[in-house]
C-alpha positions in Angstrom: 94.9 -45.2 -135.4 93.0 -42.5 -133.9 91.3 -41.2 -136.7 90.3 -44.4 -138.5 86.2 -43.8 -137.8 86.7 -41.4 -139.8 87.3 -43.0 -142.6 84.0 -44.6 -143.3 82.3 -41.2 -143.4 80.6 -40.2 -146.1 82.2 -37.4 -148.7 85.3 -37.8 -146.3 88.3 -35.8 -148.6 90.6 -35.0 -145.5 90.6 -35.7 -141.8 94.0 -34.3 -139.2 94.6 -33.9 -135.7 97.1 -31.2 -134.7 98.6 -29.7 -131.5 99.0 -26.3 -130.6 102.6 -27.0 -131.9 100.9 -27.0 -135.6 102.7 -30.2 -135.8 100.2 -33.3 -137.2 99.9 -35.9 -135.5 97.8 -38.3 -137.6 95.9 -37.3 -140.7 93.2 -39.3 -143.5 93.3 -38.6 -147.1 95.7 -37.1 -149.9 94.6 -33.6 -148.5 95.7 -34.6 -144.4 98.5 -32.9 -144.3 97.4 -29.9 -145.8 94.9 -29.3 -143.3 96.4 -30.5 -140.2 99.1 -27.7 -141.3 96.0 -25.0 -141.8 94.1 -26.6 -138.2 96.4 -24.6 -135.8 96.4 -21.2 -137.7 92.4 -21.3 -138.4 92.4 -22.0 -134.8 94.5 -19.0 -133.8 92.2 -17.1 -135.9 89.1 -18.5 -134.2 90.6 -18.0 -130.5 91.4 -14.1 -131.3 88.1 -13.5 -132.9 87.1 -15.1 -129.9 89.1 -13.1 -127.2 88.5 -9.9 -129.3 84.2 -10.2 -129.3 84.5 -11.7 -125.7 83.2 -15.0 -126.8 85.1 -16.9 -124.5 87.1 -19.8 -125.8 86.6 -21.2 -129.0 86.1 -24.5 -128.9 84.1 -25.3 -132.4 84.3 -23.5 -136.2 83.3 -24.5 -139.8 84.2 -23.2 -142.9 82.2 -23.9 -146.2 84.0 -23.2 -149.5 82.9 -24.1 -153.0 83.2 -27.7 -152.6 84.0 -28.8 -148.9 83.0 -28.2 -145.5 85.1 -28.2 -142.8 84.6 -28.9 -139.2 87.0 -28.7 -136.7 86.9 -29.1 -133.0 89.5 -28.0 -130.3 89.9 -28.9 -126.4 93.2 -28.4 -124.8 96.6 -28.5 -126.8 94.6 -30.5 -129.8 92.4 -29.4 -132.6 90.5 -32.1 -134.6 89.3 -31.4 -138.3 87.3 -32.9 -141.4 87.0 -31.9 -144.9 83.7 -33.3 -146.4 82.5 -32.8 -149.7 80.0 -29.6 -149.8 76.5 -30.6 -149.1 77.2 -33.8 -147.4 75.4 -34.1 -144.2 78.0 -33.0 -141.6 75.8 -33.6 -138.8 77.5 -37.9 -138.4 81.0 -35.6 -139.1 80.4 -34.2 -136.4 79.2 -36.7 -133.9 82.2 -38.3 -134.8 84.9 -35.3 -134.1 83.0 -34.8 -130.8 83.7 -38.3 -129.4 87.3 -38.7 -130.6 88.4 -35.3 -129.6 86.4 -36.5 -125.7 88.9 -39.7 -126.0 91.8 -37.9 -126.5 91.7 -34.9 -123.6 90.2 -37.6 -121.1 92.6 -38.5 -118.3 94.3 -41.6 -118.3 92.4 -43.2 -115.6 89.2 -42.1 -116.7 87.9 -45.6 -117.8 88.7 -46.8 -114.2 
């Protein structure tokens, strides 16, 4: 699966991938599904915010609530998120969500 190095992160509660359909298309954790379903509306959000302060396209955002973080990362039709437990470093979260959402919006023959 796509999402399985997330799993060994640390403080990992919830990990989805979503496209701009809002439909999941893999999740980790009891909480998956609940945030793949949120992904695509907190990225609408983030793109108008974006659009409206002429920030250009949003491609990155991060929430911090009372007792998990989440990071998120978007690049064509997909957004990629993770739900860590609040004051876990997010920094290897991160790393992480960079290179799988690189592997999924690479073209096919990319490797060749």
């Amino acid at each position: 699966m796509k999402l399985d190095p997330l799993r060994t992160l640390p403080g990992l509660v919830a990990a989805g991938l979503v496209g701009r359909d809002g439909l999941a298309l893999e999740t980790v954790g009891e909480g998956g599904e609940a945030l793949a379903a949120e992904l695509a509306a907190l990225r609408a959000g983030a793109e108008r915010v974006g659009r409206r302060l002429g920030a250009g396209t949003v491609s990155r955002f991060a929430l911090t609530g009372d007792g998990v973080e989440i990071l998120a990362l978007t690049s064509g039709d997909y957004v990629l998120g993770a739900a860590l437990t609040r004051g876990v470093d997010t920094r290897p979260a991160g790393q992480v969500l960079a290179r799988l959402i690189q592997d999924l919006t690479l073209p096919e023959d990319a490797d060749d």
